[in-house]
C-alpha positions in Angstrom: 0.0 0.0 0.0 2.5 2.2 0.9 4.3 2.0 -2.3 1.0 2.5 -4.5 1.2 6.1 -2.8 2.6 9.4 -4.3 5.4 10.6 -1.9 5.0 14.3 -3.5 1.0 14.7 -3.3 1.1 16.2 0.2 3.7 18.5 -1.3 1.0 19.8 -3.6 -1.3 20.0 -1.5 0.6 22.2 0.5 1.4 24.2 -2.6 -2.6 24.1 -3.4 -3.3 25.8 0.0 -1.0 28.2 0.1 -2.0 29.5 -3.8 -5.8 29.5 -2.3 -4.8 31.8 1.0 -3.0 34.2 -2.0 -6.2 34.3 -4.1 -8.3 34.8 -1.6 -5.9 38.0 -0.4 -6.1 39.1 -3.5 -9.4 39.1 -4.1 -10.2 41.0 -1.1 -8.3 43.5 -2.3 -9.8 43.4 -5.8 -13.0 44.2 -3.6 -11.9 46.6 -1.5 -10.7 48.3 -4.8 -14.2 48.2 -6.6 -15.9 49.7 -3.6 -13.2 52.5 -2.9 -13.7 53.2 -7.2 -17.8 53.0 -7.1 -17.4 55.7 -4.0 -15.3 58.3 -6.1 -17.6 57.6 -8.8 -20.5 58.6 -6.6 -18.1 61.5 -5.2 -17.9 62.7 -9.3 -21.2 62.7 -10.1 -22.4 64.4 -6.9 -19.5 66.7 -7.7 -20.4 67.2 -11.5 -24.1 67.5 -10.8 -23.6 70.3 -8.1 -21.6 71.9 -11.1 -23.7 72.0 -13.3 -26.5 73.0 -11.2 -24.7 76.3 -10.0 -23.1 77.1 -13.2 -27.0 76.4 -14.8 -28.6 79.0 -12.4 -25.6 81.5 -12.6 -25.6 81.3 -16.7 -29.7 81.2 -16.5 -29.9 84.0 -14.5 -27.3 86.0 -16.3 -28.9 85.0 -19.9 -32.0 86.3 -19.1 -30.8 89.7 -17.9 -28.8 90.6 -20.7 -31.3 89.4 -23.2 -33.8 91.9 -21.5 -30.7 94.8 -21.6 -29.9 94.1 -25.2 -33.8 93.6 -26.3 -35.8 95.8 -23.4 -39.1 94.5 -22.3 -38.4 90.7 -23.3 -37.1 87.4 -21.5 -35.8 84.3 -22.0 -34.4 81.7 -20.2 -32.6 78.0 -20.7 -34.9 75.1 -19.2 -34.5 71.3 -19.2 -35.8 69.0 -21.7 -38.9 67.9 -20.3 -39.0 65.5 -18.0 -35.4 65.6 -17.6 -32.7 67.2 -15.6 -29.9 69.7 -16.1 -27.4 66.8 -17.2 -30.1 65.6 -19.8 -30.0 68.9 -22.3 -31.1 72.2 -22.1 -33.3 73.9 -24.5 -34.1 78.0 -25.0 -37.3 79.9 -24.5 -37.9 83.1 -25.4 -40.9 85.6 -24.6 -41.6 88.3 -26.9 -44.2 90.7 -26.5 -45.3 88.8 -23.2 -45.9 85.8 -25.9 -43.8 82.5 -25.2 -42.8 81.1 -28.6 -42.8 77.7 -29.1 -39.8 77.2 -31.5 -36.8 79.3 -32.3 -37.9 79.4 -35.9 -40.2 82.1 -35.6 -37.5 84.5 -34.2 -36.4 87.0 -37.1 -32.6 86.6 -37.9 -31.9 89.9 -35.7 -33.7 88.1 -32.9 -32.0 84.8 -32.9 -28.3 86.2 -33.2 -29.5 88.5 -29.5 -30.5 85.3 -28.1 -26.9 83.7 -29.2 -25.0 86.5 -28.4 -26.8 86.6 -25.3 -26.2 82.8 -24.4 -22.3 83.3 -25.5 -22.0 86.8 -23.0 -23.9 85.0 -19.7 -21.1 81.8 -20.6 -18.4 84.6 -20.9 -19.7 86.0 -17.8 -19.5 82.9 -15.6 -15.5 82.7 -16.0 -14.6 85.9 -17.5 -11.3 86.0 -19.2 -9.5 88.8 -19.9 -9.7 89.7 -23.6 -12.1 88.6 -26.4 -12.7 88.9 -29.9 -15.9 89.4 -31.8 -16.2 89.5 -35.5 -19.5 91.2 -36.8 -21.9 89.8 -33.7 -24.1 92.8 -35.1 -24.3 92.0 -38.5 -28.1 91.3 -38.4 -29.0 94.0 -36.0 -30.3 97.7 -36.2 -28.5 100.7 -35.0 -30.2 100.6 -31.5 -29.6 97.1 -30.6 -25.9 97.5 -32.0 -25.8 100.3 -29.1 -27.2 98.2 -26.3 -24.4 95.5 -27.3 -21.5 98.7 -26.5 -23.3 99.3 -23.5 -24.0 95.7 -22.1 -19.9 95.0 -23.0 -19.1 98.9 -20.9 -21.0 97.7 -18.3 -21.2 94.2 -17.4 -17.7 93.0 -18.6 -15.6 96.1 -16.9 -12.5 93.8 -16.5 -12.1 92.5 -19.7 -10.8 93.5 -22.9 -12.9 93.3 -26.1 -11.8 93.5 -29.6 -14.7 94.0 -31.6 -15.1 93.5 -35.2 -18.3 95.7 -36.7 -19.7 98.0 -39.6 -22.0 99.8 -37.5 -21.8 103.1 -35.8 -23.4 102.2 -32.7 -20.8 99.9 -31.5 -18.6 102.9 -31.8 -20.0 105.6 -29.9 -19.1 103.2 -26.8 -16.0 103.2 -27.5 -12.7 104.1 -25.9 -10.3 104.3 -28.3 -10.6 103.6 -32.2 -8.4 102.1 -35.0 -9.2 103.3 -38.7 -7.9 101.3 -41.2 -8.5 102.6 -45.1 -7.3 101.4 -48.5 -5.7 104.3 -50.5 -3.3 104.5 -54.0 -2.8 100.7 -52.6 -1.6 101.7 -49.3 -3.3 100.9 -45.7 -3.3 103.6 -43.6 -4.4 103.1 -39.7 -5.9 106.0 -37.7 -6.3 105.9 -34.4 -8.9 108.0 -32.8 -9.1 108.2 -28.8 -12.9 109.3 -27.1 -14.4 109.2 -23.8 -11.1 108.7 -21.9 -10.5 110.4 -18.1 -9.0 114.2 -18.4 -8.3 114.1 -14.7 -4.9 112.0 -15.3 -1.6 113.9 -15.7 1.3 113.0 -17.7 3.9 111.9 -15.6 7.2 114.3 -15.2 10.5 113.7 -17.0 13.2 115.6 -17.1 13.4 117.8 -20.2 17.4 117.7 -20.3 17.2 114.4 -22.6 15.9 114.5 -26.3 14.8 110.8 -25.1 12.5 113.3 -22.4 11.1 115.0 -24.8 10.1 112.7 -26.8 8.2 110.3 -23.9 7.4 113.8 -22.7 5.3 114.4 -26.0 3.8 111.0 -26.7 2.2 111.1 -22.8 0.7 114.5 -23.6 -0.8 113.2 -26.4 -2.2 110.3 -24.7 -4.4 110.1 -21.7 -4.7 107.0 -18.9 -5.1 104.0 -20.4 -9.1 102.5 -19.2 -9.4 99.0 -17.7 -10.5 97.4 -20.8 -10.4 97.8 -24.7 -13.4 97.0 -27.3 -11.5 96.9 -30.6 -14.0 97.6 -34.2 -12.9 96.8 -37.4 -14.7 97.9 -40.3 -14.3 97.0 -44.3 -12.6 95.0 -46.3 -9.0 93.3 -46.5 -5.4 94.0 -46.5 -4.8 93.5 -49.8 -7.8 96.4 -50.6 -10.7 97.0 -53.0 -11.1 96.8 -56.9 -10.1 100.3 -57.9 -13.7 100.9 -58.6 -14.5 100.3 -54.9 -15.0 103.8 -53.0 -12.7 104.4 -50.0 -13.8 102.5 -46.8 -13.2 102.5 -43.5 -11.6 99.7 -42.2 -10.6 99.3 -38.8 -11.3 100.5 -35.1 -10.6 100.0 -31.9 -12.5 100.6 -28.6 -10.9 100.8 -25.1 -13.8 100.0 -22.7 
């Protein structure tokens, strides 16, 4: 009998055991793992909805007011799909003449580019940066709405810089400061016209012993104090200029806000 028996099975049976003890170990921590993932999960998504909640009320709130500054007596607002929440879409409503429409599609052109540029400004406006650019946001608007945008960017965005693209006069009776850019005998010339700026400021002192003196001396009398923020307008067409047939047109501005 006792030759019929394997000398090495109790070997591997030891082996056997030993190899379950490590499995089990590391399935433990396999599990201790999952549930320590699943928990940050939960942490994200508490963390993410709480987001998007705050930044949906702060963009909401802001989206309606400047719709109502740029378009007076109106409102509109974002709202979940129905039946859903914040995370499942948003969609826009917009009431004009105390009428809610139903659809975006019977907004004129002017009216739908207010409601994006409104929507884009209450986004800025969460996290504002410190410059942006806009080419031609008042394309499809009239002269008094084109105003209300120079106002709304003077008044509600006083810490950034804007460099604004635009044909229309409105935007730049807001403005600080103004490039003009024309095409003539195939040369670009650049004006630059500075309005509404502080008188109070004086230009600082230098010494009038140095031709270098003088000549800071004479570029700070022509200036005044920089403002907080610039709106820049460009009007016309290209640097490479109109067909000799074209009349001469204004090209670019600037606005400091």
């Amino acid at each position: 009998m006792k030759n019929k028996v394997n000398p090495k099975v109790m070997t591997m049976l030891e082996n056997q055991e030993k190899r379950e003890v490590s499995l089990k170990q590391m399935l433990a921590t396999v599990q201790r793992d999952k549930t320590k993932i699943e928990d940050t999960i939960v942490s994200l998504d508490d963390y993410k909805n709480e987001a998007l909640e705050r930044t949906y009320s702060k963009v909401n709130g802001d989206f309606g007011a400047i719709f109502g500054d740029l378009l007076p007596g109106n409102n509109a607002k974002l709202q979940p799909l129905e039946g859903q929440g914040v995370t499942g879409g948003l969609e826009v409503k917009v009431c004009l003449g105390g009428v809610w429409k139903a659809s975006l599609t019977e907004l004129s052109g002017g009216q739908r580019s207010l409601i994006a540029l409104s929507l884009i400004l209450s986004l800025l406006q969460f996290k504002p940066a410190p410059m942006y650019i806009l080419d031609e946001v008042d394309a499809a608007l009239d002269l008094s709405h084109t105003q209300n945008i120079g106002q709304l960017l003077r008044t509600r965005f006083k810490g950034s810089q804007f460099i604004v693209v635009s044909l229309k006069e409105g935007m730049f009776n807001n403005a600080n400061v103004l490039f003009r850019a024309r095409f003539r005998d195939g040369i670009s010339i650049v004006d630059r016209n500075a309005q509404n700026q502080s008188r109070n400021a004086k230009p600082p002192a230098v010494s009038s012993s140095s031709p270098h003196a003088l000549a800071r001396r004479n570029e700070s009398e022509k200036e005044n104090d920089a403002p907080q923020a610039n709106l820049a307008v460009s009007e016309g067409s290209s640097s490479m200029g109109p067909p000799a047939s074209f009349p001469e047109r204004k090209m670019a501005k600037r606005i400091k806000m």
